[in-house]
N, CA and C of each residue as an Amber inpcrd file, in Angstrom:
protein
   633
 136.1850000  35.8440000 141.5350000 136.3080000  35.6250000 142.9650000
 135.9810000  36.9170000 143.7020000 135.0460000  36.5050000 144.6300000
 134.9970000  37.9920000 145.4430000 135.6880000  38.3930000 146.6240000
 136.4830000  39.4610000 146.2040000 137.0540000  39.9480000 147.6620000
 136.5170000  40.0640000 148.8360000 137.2550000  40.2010000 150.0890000
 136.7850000  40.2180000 151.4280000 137.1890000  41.4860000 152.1560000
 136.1510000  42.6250000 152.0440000 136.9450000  43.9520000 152.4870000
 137.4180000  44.0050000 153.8040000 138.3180000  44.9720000 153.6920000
 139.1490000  45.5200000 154.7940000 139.1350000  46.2710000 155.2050000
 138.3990000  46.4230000 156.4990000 137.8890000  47.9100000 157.1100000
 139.2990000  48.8770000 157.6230000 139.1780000  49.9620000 156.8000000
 140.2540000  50.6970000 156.7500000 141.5820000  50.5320000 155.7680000
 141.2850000  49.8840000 155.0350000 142.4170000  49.2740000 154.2550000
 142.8820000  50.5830000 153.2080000 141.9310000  51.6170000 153.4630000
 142.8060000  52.5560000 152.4420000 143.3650000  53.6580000 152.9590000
 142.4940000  53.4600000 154.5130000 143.6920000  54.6080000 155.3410000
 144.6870000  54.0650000 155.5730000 144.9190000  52.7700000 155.5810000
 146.1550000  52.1540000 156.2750000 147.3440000  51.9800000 154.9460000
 146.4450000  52.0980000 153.6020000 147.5820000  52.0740000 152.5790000
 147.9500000  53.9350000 152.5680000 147.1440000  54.3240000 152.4560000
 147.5700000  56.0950000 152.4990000 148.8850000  56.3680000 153.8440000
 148.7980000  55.9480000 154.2990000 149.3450000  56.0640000 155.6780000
 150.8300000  55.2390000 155.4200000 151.0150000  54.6280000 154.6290000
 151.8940000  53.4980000 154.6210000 153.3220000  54.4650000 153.6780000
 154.3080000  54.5180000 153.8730000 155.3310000  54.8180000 153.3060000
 156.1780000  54.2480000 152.3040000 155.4460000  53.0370000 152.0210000
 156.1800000  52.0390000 151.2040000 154.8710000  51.6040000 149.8500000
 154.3570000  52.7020000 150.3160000 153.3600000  52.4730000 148.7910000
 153.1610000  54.0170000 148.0900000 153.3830000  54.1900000 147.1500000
 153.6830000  55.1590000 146.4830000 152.2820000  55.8460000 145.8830000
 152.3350000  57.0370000 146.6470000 150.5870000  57.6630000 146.1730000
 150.8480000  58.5710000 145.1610000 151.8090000  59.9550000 144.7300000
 151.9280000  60.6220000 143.6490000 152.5400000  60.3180000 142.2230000
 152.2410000  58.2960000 142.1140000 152.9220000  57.8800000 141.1420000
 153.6330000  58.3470000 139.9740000 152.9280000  58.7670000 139.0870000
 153.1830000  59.9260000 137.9340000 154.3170000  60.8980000 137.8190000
 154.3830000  61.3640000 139.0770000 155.9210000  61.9350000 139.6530000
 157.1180000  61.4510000 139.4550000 157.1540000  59.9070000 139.7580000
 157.8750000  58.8430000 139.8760000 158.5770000  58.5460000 138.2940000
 157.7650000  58.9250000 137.5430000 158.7770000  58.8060000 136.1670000
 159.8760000  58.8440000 136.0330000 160.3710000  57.9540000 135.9670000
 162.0850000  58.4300000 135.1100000 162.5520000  58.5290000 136.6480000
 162.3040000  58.5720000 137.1750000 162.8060000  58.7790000 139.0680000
 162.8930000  57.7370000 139.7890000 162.4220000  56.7730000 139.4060000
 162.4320000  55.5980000 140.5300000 163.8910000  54.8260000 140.9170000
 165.3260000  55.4910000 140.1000000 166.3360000  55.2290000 140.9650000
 166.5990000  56.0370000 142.1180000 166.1480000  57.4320000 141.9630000
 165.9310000  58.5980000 143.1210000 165.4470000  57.7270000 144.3520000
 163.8990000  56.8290000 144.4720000 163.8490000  56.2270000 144.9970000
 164.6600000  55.1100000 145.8210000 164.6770000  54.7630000 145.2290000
 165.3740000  53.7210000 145.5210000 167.1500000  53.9120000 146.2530000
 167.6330000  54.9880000 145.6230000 169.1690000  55.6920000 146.4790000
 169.9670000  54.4430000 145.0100000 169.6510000  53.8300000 143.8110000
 170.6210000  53.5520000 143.5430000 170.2580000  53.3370000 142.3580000
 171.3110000  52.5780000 141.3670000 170.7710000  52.0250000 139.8800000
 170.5150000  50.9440000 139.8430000 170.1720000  50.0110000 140.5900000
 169.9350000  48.3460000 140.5260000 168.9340000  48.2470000 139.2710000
 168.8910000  46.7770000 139.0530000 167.8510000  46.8620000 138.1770000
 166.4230000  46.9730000 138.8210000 165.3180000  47.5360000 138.3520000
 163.6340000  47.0830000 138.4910000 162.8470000  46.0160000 138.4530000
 162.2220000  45.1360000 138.8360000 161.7100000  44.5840000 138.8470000
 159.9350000  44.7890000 139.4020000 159.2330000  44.7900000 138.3980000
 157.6270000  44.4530000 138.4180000 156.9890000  43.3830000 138.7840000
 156.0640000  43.2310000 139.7490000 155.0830000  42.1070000 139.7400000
 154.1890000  42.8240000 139.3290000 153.1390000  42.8400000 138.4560000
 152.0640000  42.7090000 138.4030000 150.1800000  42.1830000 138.8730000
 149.7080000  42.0450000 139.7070000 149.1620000  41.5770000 140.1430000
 149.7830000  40.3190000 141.5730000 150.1290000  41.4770000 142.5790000
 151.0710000  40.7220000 142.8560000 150.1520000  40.1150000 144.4620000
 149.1920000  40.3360000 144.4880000 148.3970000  39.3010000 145.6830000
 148.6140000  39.6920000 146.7960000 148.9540000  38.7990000 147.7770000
 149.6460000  38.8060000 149.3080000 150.8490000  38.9220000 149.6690000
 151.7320000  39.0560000 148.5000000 152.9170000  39.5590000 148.4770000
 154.2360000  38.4460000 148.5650000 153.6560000  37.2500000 148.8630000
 154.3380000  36.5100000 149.4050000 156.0710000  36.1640000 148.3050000
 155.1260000  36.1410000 146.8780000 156.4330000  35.7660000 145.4770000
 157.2400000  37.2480000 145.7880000 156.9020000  38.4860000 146.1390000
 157.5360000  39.4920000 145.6030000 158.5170000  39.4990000 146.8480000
 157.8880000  39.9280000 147.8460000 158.3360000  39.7320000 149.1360000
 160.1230000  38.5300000 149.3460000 159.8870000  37.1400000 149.2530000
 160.5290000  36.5180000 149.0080000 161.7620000  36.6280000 147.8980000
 161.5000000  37.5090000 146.9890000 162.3190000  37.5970000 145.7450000
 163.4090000  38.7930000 146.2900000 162.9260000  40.0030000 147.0990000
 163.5680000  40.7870000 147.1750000 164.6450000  40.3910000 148.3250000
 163.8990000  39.4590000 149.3930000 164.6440000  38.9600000 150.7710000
 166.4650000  38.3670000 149.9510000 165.7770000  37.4700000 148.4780000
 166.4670000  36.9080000 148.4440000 168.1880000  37.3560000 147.3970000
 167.3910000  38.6100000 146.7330000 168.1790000  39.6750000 145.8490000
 168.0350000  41.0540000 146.3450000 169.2980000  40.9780000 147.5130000
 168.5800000  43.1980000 147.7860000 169.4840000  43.3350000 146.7070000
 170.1780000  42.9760000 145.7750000 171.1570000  44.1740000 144.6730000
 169.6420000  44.1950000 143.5540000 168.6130000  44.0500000 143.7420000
 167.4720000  44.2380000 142.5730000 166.0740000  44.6730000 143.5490000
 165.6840000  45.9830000 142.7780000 164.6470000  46.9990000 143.2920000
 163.4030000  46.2000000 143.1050000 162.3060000  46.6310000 143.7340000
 160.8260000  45.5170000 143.6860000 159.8480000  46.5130000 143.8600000
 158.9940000  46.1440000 142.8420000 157.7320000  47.2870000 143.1360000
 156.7380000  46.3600000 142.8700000 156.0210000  46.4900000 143.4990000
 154.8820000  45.1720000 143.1690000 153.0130000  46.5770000 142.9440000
 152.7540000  45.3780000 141.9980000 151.2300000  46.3740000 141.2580000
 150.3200000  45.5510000 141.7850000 149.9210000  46.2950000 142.7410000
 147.9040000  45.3050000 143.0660000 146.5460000  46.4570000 142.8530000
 145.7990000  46.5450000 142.4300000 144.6580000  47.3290000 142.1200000
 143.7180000  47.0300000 143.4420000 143.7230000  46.5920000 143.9820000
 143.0660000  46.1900000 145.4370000 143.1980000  46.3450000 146.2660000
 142.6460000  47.5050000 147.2320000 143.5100000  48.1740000 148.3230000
 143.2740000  46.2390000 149.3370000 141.7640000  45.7980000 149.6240000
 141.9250000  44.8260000 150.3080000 143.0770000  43.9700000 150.5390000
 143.5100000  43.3430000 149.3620000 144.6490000  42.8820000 149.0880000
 146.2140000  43.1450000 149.0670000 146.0620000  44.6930000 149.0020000
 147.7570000  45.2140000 149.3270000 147.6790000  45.1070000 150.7880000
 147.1010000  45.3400000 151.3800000 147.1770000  45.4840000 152.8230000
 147.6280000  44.3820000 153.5460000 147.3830000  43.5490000 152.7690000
 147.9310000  42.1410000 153.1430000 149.4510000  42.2050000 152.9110000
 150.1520000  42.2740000 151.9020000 151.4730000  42.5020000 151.1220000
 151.9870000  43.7990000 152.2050000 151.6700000  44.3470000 152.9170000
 152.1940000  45.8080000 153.2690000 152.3770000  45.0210000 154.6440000
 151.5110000  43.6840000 155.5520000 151.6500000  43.3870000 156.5470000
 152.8520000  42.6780000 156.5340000 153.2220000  42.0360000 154.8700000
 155.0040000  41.2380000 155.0010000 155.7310000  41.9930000 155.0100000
 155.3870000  43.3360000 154.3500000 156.3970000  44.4960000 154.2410000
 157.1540000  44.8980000 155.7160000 156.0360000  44.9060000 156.5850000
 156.5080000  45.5520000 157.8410000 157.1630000  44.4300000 158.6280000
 157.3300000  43.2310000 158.4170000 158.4400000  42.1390000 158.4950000
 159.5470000  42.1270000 158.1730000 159.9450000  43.2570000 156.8300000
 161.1520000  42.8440000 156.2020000 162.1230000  44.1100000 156.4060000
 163.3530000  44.3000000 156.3080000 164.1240000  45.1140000 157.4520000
 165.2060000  45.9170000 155.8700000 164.6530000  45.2500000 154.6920000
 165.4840000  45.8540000 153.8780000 165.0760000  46.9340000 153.0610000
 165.3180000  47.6340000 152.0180000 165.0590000  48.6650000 151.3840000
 164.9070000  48.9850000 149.7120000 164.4880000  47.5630000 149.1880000
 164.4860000  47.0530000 148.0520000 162.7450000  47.1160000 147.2360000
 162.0180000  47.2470000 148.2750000 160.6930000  47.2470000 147.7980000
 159.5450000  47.9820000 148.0500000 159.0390000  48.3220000 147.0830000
 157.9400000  49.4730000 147.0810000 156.4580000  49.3350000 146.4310000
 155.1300000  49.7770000 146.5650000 154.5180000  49.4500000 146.3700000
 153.3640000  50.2010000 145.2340000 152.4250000  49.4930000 144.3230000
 151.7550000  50.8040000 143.8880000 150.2260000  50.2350000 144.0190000
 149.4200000  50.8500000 144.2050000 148.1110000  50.5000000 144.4180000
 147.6250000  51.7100000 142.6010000 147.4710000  50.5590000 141.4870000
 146.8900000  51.0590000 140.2510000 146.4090000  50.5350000 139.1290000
 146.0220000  50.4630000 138.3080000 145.4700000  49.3330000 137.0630000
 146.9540000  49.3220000 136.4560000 147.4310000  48.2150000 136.0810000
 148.6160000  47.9110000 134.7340000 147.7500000  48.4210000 133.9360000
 147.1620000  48.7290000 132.8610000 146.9490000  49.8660000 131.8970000
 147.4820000  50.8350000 131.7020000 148.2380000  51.3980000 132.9230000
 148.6220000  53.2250000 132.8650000 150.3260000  52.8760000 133.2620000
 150.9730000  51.9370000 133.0530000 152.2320000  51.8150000 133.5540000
 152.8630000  52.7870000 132.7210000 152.9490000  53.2690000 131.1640000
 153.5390000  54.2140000 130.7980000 153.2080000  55.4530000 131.4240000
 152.9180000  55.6810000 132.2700000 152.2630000  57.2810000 132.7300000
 153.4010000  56.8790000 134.1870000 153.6600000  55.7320000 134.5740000
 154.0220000  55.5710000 135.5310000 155.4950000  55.5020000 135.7180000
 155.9260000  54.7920000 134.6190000 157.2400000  53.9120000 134.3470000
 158.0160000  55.1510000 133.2000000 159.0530000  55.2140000 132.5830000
 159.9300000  55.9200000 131.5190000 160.3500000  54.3420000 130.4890000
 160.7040000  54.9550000 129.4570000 160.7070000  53.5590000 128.5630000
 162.1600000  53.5200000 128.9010000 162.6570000  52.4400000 129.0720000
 163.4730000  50.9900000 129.4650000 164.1010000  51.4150000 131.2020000
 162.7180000  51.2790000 131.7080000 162.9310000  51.9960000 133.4540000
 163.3890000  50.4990000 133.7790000 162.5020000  49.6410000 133.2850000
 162.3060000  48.3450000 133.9450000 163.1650000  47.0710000 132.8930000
 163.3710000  46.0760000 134.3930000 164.1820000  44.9000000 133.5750000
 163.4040000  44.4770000 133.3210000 162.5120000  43.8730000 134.4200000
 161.4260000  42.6410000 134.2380000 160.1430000  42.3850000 134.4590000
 159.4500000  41.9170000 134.3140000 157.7860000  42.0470000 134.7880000
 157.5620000  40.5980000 135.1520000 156.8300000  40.3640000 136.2700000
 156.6330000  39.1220000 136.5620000 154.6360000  39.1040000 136.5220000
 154.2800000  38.3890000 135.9590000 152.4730000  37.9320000 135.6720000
 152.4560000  36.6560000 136.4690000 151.7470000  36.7400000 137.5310000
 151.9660000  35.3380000 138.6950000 150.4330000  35.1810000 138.4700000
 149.4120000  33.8880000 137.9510000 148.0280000  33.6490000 138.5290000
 147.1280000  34.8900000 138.0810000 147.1280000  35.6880000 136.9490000
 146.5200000  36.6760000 136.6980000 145.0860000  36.5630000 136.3620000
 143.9310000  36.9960000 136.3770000 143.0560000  37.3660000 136.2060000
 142.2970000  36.8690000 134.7310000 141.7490000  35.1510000 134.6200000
 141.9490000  34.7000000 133.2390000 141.0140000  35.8060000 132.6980000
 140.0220000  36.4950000 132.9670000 139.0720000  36.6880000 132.0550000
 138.5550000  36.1210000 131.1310000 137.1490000  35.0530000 131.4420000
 137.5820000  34.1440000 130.5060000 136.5210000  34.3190000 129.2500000
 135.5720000  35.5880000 129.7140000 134.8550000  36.2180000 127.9030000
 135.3960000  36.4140000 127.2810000 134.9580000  35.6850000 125.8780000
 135.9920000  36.3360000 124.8450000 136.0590000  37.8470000 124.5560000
 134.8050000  38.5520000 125.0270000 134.9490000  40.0380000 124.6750000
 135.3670000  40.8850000 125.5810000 136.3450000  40.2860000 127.1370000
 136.8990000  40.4420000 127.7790000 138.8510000  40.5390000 127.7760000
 138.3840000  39.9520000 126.5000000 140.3430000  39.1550000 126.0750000
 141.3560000  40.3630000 126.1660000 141.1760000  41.3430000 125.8890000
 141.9290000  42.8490000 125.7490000 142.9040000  42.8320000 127.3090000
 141.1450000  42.4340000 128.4350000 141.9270000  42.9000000 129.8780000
 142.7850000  41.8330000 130.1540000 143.3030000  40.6620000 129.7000000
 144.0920000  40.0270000 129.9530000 145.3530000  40.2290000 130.2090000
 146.1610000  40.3740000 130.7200000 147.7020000  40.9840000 131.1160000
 148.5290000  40.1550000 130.0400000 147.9850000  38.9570000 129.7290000
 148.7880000  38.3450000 128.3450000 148.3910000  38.7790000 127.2780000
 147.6590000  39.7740000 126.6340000 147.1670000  40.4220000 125.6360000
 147.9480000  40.5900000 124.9680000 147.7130000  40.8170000 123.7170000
 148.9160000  41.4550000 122.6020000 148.7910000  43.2400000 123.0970000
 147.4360000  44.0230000 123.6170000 147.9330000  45.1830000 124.0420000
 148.4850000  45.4270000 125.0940000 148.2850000  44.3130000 126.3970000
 149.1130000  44.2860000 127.4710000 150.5670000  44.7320000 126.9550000
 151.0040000  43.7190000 126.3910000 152.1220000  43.4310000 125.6090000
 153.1250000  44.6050000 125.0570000 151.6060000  45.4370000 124.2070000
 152.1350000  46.5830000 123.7620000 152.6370000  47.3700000 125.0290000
 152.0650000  47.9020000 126.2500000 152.4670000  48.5140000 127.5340000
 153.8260000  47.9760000 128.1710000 153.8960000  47.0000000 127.7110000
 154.9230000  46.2290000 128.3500000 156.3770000  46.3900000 127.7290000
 155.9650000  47.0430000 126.0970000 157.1430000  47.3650000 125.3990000
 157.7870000  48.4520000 125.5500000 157.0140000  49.2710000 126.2270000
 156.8040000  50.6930000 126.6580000 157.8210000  50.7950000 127.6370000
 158.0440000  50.3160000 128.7080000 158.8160000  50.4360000 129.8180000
 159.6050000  49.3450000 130.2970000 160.0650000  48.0860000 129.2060000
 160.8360000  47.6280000 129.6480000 162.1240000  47.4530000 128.7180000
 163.1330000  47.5600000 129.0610000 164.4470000  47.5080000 128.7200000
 164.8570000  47.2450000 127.2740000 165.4350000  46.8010000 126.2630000
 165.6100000  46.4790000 125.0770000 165.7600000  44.6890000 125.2300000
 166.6790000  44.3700000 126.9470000 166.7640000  43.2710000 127.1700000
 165.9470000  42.3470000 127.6280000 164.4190000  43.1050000 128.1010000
 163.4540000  42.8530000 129.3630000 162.6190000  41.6620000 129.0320000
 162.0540000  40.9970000 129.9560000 161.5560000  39.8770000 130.1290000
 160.3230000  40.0060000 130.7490000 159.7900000  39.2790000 130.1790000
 157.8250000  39.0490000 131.0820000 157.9050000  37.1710000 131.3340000
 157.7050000  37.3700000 132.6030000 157.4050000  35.7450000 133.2470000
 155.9270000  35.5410000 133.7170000 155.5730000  34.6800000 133.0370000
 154.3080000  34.3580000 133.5970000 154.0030000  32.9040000 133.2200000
 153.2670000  32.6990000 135.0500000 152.3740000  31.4600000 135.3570000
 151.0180000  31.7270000 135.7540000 150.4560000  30.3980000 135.8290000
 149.1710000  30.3230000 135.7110000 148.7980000  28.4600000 135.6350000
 148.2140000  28.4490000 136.5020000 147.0290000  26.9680000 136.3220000
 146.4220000  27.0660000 135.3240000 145.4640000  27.9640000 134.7370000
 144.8420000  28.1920000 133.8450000 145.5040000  28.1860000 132.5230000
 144.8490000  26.2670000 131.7950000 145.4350000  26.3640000 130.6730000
 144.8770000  26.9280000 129.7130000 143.3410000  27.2550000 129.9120000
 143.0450000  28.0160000 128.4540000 143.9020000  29.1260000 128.2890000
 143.6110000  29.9410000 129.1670000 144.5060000  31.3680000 129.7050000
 145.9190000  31.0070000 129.0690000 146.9230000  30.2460000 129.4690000
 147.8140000  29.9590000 128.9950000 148.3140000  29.4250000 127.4770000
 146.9330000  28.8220000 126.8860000 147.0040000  28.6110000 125.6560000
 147.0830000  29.9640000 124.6210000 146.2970000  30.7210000 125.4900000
 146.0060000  32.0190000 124.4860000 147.3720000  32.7650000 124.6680000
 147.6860000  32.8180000 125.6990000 149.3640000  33.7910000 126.0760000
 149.5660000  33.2680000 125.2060000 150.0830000  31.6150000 125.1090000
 151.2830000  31.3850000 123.7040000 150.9360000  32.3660000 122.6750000
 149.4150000  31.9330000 122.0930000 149.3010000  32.5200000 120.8570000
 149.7600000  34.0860000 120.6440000 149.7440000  34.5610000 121.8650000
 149.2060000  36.2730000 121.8240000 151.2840000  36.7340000 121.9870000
 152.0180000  35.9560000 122.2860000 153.1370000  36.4270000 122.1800000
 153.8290000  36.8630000 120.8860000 153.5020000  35.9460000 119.9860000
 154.2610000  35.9710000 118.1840000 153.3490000  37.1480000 117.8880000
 152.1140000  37.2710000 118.6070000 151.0290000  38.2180000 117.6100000
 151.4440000  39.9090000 118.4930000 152.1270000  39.5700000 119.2200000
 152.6590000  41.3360000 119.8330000 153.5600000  41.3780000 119.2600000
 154.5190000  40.8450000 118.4800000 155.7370000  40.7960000 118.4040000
 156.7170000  40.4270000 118.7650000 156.3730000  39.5000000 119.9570000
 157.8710000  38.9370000 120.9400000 157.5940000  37.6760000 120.6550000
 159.0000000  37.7610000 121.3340000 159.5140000  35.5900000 121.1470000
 159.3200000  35.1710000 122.6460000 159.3690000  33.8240000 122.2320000
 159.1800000  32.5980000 123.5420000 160.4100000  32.1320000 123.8650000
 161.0160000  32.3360000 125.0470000 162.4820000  32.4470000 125.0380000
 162.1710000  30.6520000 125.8860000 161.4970000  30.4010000 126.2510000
 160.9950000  28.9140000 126.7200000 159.7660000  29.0940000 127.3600000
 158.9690000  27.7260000 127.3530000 157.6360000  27.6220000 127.9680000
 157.5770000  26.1220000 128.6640000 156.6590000  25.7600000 129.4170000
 156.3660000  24.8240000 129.9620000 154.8990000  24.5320000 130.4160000
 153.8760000  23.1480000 130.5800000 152.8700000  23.3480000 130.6380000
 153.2780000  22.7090000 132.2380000 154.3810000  22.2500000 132.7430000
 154.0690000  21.3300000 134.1710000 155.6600000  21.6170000 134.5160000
 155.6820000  23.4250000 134.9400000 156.6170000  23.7540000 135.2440000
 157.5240000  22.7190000 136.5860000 156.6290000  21.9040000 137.6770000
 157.2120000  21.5270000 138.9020000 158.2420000  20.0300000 138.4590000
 157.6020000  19.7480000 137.2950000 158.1710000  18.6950000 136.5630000
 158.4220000  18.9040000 135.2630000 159.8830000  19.8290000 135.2530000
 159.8580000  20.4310000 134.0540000 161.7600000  20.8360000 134.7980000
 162.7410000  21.2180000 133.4380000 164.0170000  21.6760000 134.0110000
 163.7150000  23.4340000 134.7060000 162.8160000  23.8760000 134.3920000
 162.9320000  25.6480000 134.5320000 162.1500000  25.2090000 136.4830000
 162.3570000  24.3360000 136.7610000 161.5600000  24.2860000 138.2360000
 162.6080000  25.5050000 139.0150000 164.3800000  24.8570000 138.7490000
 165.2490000  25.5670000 139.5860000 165.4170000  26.2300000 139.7140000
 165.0490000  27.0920000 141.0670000 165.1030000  28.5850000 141.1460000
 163.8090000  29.0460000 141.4620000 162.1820000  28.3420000 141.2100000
 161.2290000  29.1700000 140.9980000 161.1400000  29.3390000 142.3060000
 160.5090000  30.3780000 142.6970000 159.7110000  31.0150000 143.8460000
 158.2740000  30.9260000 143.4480000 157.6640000  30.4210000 144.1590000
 155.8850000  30.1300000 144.7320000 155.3160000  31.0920000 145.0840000
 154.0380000  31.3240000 144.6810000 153.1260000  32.2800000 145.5340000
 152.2250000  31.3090000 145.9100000 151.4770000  32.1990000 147.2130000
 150.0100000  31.5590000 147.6790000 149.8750000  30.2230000 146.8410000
 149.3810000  31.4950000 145.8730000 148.0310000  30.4110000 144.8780000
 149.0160000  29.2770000 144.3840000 150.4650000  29.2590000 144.0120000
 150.9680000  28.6690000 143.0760000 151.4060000  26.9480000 144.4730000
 151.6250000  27.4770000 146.0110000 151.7010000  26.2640000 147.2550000
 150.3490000  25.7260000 146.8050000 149.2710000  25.9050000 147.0180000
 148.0040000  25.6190000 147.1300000 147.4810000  24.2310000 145.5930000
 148.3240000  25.5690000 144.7860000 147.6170000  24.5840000 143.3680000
 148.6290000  23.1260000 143.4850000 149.9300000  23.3210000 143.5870000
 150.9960000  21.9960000 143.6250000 150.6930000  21.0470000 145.0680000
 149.7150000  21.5010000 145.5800000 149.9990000  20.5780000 147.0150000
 148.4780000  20.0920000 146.3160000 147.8510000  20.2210000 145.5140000
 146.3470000  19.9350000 144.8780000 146.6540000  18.6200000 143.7130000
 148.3860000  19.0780000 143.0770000 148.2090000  18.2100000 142.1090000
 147.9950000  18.9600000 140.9650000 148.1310000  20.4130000 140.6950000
 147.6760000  20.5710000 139.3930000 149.0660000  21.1140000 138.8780000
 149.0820000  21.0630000 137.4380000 150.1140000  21.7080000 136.7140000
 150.4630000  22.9710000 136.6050000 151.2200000  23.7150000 136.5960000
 151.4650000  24.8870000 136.7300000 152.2130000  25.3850000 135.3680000
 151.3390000  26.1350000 134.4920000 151.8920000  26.6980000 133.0430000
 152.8240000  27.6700000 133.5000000 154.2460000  27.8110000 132.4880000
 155.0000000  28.8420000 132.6710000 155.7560000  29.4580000 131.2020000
 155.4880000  30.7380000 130.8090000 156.2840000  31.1370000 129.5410000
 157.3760000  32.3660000 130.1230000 158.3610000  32.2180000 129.8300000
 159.0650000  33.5750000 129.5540000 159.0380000  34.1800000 127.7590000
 159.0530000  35.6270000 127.8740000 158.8240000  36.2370000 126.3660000
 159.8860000  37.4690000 126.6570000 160.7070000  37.5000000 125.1980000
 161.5080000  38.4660000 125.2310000 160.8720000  39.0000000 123.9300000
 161.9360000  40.6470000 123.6270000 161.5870000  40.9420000 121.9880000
 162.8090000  40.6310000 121.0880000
């Protein structure tokens, strides 16, 4: 899909106080940030902000940092930001690849993968955020207890997550291929893409993976 640039969208993220530019710093620090010990919480590819946004409105005792590689696209997420009056969420404009450079190992509770990026070459499969090396990054900085949630329309994409979970080493703590008609509905929070696909009619895949 091709983006739609945003004239100025990277002075306006530089400029922005709620997106974090000397990341790397941030190691091992991000309760400093934050003024407390709550737990962390990751989105990953987190869009227009709307799932992350909503999650924090609805839990300030849990910290929110949401990951978009797209200045176009954070800028969008930074326009809900300046809507919301609390102090729970922060932003990073960077590839998930480098989260250990970013994160300290067990910084984080949880990682949320909302609609990610199927890649659907096979000699593309690595950049998948459901990867078994994703996976490996993911072991890196999250908790002993930590959790990765991820949805997706995309059932090939979703077929391969299953596989790629047993093959990193983690378990399937539950899955679903038609989460809206499924028991794990209660509770979910929607993004964009995820209103759009259910008002279409399509199924919405969902796994949680622990280790």
């Amino acid at each position: 899909m091709r983006l739609r640039a945003v004239k100025g969208a990277r002075e306006m993220i530089a400029a922005n106080d709620y997106v974090i530019k000397e990341e790397t710093n941030m190691k091992g620090r991000w309760s400093e940030l934050f003024g407390n010990d709550n737990p962390i919480h990751l989105e990953i590819g987190m869009g227009k902000g709307k799932f992350l946004m909503t999650l924090a409105e609805m839990n300030p005792d849990i910290n929110y940092i949401g990951i978009e590689k797209f200045s176009s696209v954070l800028v969008r997420a930074l326009e809900k930001r300046a809507e919301y009056e609390g102090d729970n969420v922060y932003f990073l404009r960077m590839d998930a690849e480098n989260l250990a450079e970013v994160f300290a190992p067990g910084e984080v509770d949880r990682i949320y993968l909302n609609f990610s990026d199927p890649w659907p070459k096979e000699r593309h499969a690595k950049r998948r955020l459901t990867s078994r090396e994703f996976f490996k990054r993911y072991d890196q900085v999250l908790k002993a207890d930590g959790k990765v949630i991820f949805k997706t329309d995309n059932r090939p994409l979703f077929d391969f997550s299953l596989e790629e979970v047993p093959e990193a080493g983690w378990k399937l703590e539950n899955y679903t291929f038609d989460l809206h008609n499924s028991e794990y509905v209660e509770g979910n929070v929607m993004t964009e893409y995820e209103t759009k696909f259910v008002a279409e009619g399509k199924p919405i895949n969902r796994l949680v993976a622990f280790r």
